[in-house]
N, C-alpha and C positions, 0 to 999 in steps of 0.2 A: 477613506472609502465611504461610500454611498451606505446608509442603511439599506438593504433590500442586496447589497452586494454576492454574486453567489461565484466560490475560492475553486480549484482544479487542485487537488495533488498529485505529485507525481512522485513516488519511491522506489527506487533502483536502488539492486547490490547483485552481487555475484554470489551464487550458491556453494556451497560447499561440493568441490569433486566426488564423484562416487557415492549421491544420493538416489534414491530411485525418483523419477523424476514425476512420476504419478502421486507419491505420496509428497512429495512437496507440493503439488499443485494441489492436492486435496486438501493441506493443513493450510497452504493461503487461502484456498476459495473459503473455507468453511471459517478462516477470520473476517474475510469482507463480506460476507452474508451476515456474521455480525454484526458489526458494521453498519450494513445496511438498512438493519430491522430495528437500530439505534436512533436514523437522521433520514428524516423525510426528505424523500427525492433523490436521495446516494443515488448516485450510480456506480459501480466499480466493473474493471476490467483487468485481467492480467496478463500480461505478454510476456514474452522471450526474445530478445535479441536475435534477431535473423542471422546475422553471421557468427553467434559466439552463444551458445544456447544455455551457457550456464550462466549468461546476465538479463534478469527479471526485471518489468517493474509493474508493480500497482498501478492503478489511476482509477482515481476518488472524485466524481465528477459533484456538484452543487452542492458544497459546503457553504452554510449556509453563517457558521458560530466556530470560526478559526479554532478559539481556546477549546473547547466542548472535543469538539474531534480530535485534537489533536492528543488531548489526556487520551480520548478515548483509545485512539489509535495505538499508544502507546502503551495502554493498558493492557490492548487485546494481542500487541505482540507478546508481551509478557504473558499471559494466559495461552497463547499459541505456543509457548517456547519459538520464535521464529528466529531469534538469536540463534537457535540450534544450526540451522539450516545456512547459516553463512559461512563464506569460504573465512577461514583464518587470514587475520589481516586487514580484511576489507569493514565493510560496516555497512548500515543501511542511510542512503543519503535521499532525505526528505527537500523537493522541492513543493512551492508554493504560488500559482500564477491566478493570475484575474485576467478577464474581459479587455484587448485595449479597444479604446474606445478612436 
């Protein structure tokens, strides 16, 4: 990859049944505000699966230092407890895309 290269992540899992659904969406927002006050230019967003509302995902737009984020990221689930909030079973699965050109 190019120096100047800027990375998209995308993380989806399934939540844990019979959470309230407001406080899950508060403890991710308030980890990607993290996040974002970390790495100049973050963007994040959090969705819901339109047909199946208990599957989530992130998206971490202009990553700019793959390794940097990705500790971080992982740091700030662990400081989030966000392991908490997944369905048993499942896990959180991290993708990683670039720009095609």
């Amino acid at each position: 990859m190019e120096a100047g290269t800027s990375f998209d992540y995308f993380v989806y899992y399934r939540v844990r049944g019979g959470l309230d659904t407001g406080s899950v969406r508060a403890r991710a927002k308030l980890m990607q505000s993290s996040l974002a006050h970390g790495f100049d230019g973050l963007e994040t967003r959090l969705l819901q699966r339109a047909d199946e509302a208990t599957t989530w995902m992130e998206i971490y737009r202009g990553v700019r230092d793959r390794q940097a984020f990705e500790a971080a990221l992982e740091a700030a689930v662990e400081a989030n407890r966000l392991d908490e909030i997944i369905e048993p079973g499942s896990a959180r699965h991290l993708e990683c895309f670039v720009e095609s050109d």
